[in-house]
C-alpha positions as CSV (number, residue, x, y, z in Angstrom):
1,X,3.4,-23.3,-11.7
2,X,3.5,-19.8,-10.4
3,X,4.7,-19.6,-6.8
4,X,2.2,-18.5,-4.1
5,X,2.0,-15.3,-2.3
6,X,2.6,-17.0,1.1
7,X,5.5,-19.4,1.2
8,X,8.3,-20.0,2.1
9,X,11.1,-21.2,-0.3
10,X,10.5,-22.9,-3.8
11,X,9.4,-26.5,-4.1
12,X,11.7,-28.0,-6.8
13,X,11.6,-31.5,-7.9
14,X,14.8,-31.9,-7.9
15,X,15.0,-31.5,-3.4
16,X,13.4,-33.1,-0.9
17,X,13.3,-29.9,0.7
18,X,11.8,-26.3,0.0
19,X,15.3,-23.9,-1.1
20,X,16.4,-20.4,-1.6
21,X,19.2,-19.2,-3.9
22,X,22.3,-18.7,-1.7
23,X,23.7,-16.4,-4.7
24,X,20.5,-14.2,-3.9
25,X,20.6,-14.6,-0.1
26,X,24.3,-13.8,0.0
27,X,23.8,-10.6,-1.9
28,X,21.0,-9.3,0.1
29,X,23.2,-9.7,3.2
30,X,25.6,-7.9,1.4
31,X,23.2,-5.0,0.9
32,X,21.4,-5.0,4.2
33,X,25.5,-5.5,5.7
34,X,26.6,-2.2,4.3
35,X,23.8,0.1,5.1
36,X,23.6,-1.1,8.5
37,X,27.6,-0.4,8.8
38,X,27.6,3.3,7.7
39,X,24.5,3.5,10.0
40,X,26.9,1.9,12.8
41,X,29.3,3.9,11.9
42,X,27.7,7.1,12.4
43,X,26.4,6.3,16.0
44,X,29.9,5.2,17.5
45,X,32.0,8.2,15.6
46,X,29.5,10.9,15.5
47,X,27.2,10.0,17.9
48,X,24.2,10.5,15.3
49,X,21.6,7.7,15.8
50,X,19.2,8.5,13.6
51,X,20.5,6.4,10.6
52,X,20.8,3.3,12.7
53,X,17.3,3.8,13.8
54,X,15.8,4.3,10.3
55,X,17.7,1.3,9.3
56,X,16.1,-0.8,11.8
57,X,12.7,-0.1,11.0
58,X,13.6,-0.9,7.1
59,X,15.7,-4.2,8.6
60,X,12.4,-5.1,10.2
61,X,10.2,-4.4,7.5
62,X,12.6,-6.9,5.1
63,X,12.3,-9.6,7.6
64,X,8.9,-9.6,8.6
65,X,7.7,-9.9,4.9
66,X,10.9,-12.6,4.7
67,X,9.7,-14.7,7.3
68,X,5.9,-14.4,7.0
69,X,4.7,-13.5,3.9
70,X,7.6,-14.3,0.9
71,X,11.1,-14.4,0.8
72,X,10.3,-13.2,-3.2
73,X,9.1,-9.6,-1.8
74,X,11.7,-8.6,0.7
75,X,13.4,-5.7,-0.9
76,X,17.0,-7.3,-0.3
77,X,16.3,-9.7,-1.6
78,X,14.5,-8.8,-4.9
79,X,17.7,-7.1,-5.2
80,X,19.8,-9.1,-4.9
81,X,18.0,-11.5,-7.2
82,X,18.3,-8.8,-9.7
83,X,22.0,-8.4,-9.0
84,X,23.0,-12.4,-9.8
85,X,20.7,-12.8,-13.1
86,X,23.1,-13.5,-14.7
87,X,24.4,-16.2,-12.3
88,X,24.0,-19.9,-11.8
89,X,21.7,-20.2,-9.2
90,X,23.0,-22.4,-6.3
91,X,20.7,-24.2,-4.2
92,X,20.6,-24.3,0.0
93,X,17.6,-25.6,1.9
94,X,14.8,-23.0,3.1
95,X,14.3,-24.7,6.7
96,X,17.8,-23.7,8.1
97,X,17.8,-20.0,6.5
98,X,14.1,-19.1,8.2
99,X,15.4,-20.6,11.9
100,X,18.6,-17.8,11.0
101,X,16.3,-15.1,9.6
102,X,14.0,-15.3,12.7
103,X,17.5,-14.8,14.6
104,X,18.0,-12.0,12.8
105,X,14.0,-10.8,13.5
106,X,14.4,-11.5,17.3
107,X,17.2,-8.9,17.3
108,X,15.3,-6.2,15.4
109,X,12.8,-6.4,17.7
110,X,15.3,-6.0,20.5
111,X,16.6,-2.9,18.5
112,X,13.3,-1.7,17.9
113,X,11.8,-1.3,21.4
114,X,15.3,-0.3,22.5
115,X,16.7,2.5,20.0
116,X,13.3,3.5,18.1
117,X,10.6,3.7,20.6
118,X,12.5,4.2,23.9
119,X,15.2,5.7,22.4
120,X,17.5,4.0,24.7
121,X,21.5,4.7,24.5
122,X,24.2,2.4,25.8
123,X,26.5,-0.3,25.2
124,X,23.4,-2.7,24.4
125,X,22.9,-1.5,21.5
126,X,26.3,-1.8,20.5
127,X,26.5,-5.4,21.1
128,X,23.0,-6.2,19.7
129,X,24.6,-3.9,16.1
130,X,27.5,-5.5,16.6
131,X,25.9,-9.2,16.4
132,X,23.7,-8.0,13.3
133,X,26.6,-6.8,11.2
134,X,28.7,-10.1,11.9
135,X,25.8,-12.6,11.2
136,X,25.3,-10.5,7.9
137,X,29.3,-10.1,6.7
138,X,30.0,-14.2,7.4
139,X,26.9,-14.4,5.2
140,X,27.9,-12.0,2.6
141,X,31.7,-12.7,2.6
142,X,32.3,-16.4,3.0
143,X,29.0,-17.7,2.8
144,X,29.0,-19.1,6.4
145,X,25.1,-18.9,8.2
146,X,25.8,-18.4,11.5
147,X,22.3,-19.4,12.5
148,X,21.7,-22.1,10.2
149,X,24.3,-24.1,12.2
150,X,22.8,-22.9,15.5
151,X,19.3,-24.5,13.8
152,X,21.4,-27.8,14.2
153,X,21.1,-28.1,17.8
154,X,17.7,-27.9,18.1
155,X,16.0,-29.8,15.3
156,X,16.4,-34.1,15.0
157,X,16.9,-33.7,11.4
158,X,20.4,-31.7,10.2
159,X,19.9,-29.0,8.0
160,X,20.6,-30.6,4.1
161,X,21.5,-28.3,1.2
162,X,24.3,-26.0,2.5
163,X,25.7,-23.3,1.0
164,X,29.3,-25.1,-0.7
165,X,28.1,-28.4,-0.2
166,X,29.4,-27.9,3.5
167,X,26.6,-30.5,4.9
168,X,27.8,-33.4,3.0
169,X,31.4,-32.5,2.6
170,X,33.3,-35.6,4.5
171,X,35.8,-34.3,6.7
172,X,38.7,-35.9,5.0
173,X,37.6,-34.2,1.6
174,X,37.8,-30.7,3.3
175,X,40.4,-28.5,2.1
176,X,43.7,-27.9,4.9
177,X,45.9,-25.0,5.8
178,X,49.4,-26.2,5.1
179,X,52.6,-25.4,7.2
180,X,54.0,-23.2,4.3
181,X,50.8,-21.4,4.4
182,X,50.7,-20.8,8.6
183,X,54.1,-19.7,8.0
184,X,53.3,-16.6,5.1
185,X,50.2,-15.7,6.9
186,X,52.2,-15.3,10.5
187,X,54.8,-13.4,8.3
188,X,52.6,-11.0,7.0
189,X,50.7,-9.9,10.1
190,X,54.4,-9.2,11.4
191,X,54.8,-7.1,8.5
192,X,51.6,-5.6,9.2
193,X,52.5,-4.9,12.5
194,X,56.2,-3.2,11.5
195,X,54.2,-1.1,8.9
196,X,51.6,0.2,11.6
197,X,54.6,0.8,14.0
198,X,56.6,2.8,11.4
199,X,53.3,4.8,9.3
200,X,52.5,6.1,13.0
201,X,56.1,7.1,14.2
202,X,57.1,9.0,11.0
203,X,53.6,10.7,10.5
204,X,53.9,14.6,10.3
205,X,52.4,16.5,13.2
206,X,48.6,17.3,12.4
207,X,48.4,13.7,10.8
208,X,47.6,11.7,13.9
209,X,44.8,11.0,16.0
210,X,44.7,13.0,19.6
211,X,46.3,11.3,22.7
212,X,44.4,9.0,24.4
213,X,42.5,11.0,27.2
214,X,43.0,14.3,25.1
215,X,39.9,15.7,24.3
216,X,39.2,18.1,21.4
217,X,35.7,18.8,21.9
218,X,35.1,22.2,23.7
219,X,34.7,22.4,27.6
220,X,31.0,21.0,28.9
221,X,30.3,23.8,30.9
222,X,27.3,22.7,31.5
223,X,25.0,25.7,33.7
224,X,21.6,23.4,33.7
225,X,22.2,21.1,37.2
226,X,19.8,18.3,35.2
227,X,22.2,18.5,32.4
228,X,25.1,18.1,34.6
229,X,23.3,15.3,35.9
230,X,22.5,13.7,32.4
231,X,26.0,14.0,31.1
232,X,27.7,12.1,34.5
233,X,29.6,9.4,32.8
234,X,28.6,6.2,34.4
235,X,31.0,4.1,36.0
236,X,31.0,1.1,33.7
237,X,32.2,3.2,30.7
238,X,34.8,5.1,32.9
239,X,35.6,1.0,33.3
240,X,36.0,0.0,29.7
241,X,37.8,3.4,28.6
242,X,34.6,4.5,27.1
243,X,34.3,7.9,28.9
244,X,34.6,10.0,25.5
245,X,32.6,8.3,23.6
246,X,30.0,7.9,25.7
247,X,30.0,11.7,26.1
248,X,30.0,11.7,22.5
249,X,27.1,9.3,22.2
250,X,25.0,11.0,24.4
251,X,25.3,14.8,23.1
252,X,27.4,15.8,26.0
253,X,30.7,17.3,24.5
């Protein structure tokens, strides 16, 4: 039977419920997880917003058509799909993945009126990015929907069809860290620690990143009062230790 336009999920006979291919899904996240890191990338090193804020208009396109026309036409996703042909599809249930989508529509929204029509610069924005790229990398990388579990707490009926089989995996059956384990992972963060001490100590001069509080941008000699004005760094990033990249951010170097 061929699928409708508007739906959400396919009907399989084998489910009780609609579902979406988590090989698919995952991928897409993937996709959508590592434009939307070079575009957060640019904004807190460079201070260029303009890639974040093209990215949230194409985030919001893929979600809206997600959510209320097809998960088959968001671009991710076709993708994606394309990506894992070749793959065994695995099977998670639709009702938990829209709750986590609209999640993820609620905060392109957010970004939208913030970063794309008001053009609005601060730490918001930050923590709103920052929110988007760890939904999407837990999905991508491990396969762990953040918001499908949140969809838990507010529906009588618990989501069925996890990704892993995580739903009806009985607690007993559920793999353990073992002592031996704990011990080689403590180990090699203290490794990892010793090597960042020693690569940083024996780096040739040149090779290092300025002094905290050094600044290597030229002098803001700023003539224009309403400039001087606009470029006051506010107190709360004077408070976090922010106070050159906010000057950064905001085109005041």
């Amino acid at each position: 039977m061929t699928p409708s336009i508007f739906q959400f999920g396919e009907s399989l006979p084998d489910y009780a419920v609609p579902v979406l291919n988590e090989r698919a899904v995952r991928a897409a996240a993937g996709i959508l997880f590592f434009f939307a890191f070079i575009a957060f990338m640019n904004a807190w090193l460079v201070g260029n917003y303009q890639p974040t804020r093209v990215f949230v208009l194409l985030f919001l396109i893929d979600f809206t058509l997600r959510l209320f026309v097809n998960p088959r036409y968001a671009p991710s996703l076709i993708i994606g799909q394309w990506v894992v042909r070749k793959q065994q599809p695995e099977y998670v249930g639709a009702p938990q993945k829209r709750f986590a989508w609209a999640i993820g529509f609620l905060l392109a929204l957010a970004m939208l009126y913030l970063m794309v029509i008001h053009q609005v610069i601060g730490p918001i924005n930050m923590i709103v990015c920052s929110t988007c790229l760890l939904l999407l990398f837990f999905e991508a990388a491990f396969g762990i929907c953040v918001g499908c579990k949140v969809y838990n707490w507010f529906n009588k009926e618990a989501a069925q069809l996890c990704p892993g089989g995580s739903c009806e995996l009985p607690q007993a059956q559920r793999p353990r860290t073992s002592f031996a384990q704990l011990v080689v992972l403590t180990l090699f963060f203290v490794l990892v620690g010793a090597a960042w001490q020693w690569v940083y100590h024996s780096a040739a001069p040149g090779l290092t990143a300025p002094a905290a509080g050094a600044s290597t941008a030229a002098p803001a000699a700023l003539a224009d009062p309403a400039e001087q004005e606009r470029c006051k760094v506010p107190e709360f990033a004077k408070a976090i230790g922010h106070e050159e990249k906010w000057k950064l951010h905001n085109n005041c170097r």
